[in-house]
Structure formats: structure tokens, C-alpha cells
N, C-alpha and C positions, 0 to 999 in steps of 0.2 A: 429498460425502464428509462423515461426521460419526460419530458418537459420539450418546451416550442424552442427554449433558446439555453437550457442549461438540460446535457442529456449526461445521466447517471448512467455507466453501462457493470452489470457484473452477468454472470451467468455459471454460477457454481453452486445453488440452491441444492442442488441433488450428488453434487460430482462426488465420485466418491475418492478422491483426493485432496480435496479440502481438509487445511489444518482442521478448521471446529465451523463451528453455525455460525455466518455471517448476516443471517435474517435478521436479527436485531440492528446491529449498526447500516444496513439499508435502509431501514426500517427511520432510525433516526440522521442519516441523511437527508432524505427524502422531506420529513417534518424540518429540519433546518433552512431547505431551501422553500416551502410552502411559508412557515411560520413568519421568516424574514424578508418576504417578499422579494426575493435574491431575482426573480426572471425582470421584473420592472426596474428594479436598481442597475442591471446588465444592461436592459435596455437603454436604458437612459445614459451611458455610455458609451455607445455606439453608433456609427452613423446608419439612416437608414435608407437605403431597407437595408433590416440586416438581413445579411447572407449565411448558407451553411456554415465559411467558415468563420464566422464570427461565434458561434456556440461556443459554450464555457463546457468542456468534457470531463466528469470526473470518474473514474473506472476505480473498481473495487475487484480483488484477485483475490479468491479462496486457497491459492497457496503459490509457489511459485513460478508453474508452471506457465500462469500470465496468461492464459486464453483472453480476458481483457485487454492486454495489453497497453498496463499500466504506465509503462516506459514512454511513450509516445502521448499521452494525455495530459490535461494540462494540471490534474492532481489526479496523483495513483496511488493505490494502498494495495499491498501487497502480505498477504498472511503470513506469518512466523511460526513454526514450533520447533524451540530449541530444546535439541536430546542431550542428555547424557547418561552414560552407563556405569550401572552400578555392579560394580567389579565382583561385592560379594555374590551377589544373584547370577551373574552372567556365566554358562559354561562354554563358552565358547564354539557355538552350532553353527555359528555361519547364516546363518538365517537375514539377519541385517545387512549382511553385503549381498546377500541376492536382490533383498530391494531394494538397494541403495541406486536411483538411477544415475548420478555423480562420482563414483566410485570413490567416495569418503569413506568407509568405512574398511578397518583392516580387522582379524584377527590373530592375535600372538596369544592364546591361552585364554585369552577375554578381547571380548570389542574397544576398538579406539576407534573415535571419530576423529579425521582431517578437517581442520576447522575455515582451513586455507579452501577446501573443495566443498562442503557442507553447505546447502542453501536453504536449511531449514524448511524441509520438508514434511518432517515429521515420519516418515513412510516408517523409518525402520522401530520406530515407537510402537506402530500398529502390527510389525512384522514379527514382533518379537516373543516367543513362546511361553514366557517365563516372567516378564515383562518386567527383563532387567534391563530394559533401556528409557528411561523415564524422562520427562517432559518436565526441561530444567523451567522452561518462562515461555511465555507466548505473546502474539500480539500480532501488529502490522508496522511495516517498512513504509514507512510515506516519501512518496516521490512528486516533485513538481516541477512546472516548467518545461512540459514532454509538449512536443510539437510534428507534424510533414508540414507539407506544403511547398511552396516555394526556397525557403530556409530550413529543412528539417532540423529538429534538435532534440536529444534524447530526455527525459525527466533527470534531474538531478536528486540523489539520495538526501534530502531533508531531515528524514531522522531512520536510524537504521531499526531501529525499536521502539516501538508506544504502545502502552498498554490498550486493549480496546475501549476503557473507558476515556483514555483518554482522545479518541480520535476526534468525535466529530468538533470536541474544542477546538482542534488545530485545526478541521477544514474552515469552521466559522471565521477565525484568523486570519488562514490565509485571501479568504473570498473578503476578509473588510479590508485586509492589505490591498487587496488591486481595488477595491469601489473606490478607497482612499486616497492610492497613489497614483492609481494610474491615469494615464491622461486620454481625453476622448479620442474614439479610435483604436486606443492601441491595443493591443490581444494581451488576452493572461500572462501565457508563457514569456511574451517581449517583460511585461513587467518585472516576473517574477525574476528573467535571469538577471534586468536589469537594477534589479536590488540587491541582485546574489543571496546563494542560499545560506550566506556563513552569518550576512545581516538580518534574515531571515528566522534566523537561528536565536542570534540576540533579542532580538525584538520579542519572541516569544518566552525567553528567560528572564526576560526585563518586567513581562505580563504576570506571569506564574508565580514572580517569587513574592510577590504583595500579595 
């Protein structure tokens, strides 16, 4: 899915690995960048012509396995679902460490998740017989700042958890940060690192708590 100069990539509508339905917040990405005329405001940024690599990339991951490839875009969200096991229900089957594809999960009499190995998958939620492994919070991982090219650069972790309603607020934030700061020419990701993401961080605490 995309646009001439801002292209939206997911591709998890059906996968059956995806934490939960992410057709809604496509859905309102999508109107965010119609509504606020985001491909004209890019434009007008840019020198022209613009070229392929001047697109503004924003990649949506139905869980972590990153078929998107979030990491490398210049804003990526990444699915969450965080388990935990509820000790009374759990007999200890085994069951969740067969689909555990991280090998976080052990059993001594009842299941423990490794939280150090854990990348919220959610799998052993769905694997589980008895369904004593329950689904403490969910959301998405927002990454920005991901680049190749000639200087590749990886997406930097932004926020490790947000709720989904709270996402497209922080995409809309991040894209008036760079129409705002950045200066003609320069790409997303340059802005974004050159703000860093820990001022990044404030500016959006600074928004939220009025």
C-alpha cells in the first residue's frame, strides 16, 4: 500500500502469526496521511525531481517476525503481545516451549518465560491447551529513523510499548517533527537521528501531559 512519495508497506492481513488485526490502524494511517495532506507538505521539502530515495517509508509488522521490515524504515511499528503464566491453570505440558521459536520458555512443574529471550510473540498464548498462559498487554513497538543507502542505519527503538490507540498520535508527531525541523533536502531518518530519540522522547511527554 502507498502513495507517489509516502509508501505505507504492511503485509500481515492474513498471516497467521500476527499478534491481533492490524486492519484498523492501517486503516487510520492511511486517513492520516490523505487527511493532512502529508505527500504535498513532503513534497515541498524536497528538492526536485524527487527520486525513489527521497520517499518517506512507514512499515507496519503484525508481530515480530518483521516480514516489513520495520528496522530499516524511516517509521516502524512492530506488534506486541505480552504473556504471562498463570501458575494456578498451568500443568506443566510443555506445549509452549514447542512454540516458543526463541527458546524463552522453560518448564519446572509450571511454565516460566525468559524475559531477557521473549520477543513477544504471543505464539505460546495461542499454543496453549488450557489457556494458562494469558495475555498480560499488547500493543506496538515504534521504531524510527531506520535507513540503507549509502549510510545505512538501523531504526532506533522510540518507544518499546504503545497502546494501539495510541499509535497513529505518535506517527502524526513524528511526521510534524521532521515537516517542522527539518531542513530542505534532508531525509527523515537524518532528521530524526539528528534530534535523537531520547529528545524525541521528551517532546512527546512534553505534548501529552497538557
Amino acid at each position: 500500500m502507498g502513495s507517489e512519495k509516502v509508501l505505507i508497506f504492511e503485509n500481515c492481513r492474513t498471516c497467521s502469526n500476527r499478534c491481533f488485526s492490524t486492519n484498523q490502524v492501517i486503516k487510520e494511517i492511511n486517513q492520516l496521511v490523505s487527511e493532512q495532506n502529508l505527500i504535498k507538505k513532503i513534497k515541498s521539502k524536497l528538492p526536485s525531481p524527487i527520486l525513489y530515495h527521497h520517499m518517506l517509508r512507514i512499515s507496519l509488522s503484525g508481530c515480530p517476525n518483521s516480514c516489513s521490515q520495520p528496522q530499516i524504515k524511516d517509521i516502524g511499528m512492530q506488534a506486541q503481545r505480552i504473556a504471562a503464566v498463570n501458575e494456578e491453570l498451568c500443568g506443566g505440558c510443555g506445549e509452549c516451549v514447542k512454540s516458543c521459536p526463541d527458546k524463552a520458555i522453560a518448564v519446572d512443574k509450571t511454565a516460566h518465560i525468559d524475559r531477557n529471550k521473549c520477543l513477544n510473540c504471543g505464539l505460546c498464548i495461542k499454543s496453549c491447551p488450557v489457556n494458562a498462559i494469558e495475555e498480560l498487554n499488547s500493543g506496538f513497538r515504534v521504531l524510527a529513523g531506520g535507513k540503507l543507502g549509502r549510510r545505512p542505519h538501523l531504526a532506533g527503538t522510540l518507544y518499546s510499548l504503545v497502546g494501539v490507540n495510541e499509535l497513529v498520535p505518535i506517527i502524526a508527531e513524528l511526521l510534524e517533527v521532521y515537516l517542522v525541523q527539518g531542513e530542505f533536502g534532508e531525509k527523515f531518518g537524518t532528521v530524526i537521528n539528528r534530534i535523537g530519540l531520547d529528545n524525541l522522547r521528551k517532546r512527546e511527554g512534553e505534548k501529552h501531559a497538557g
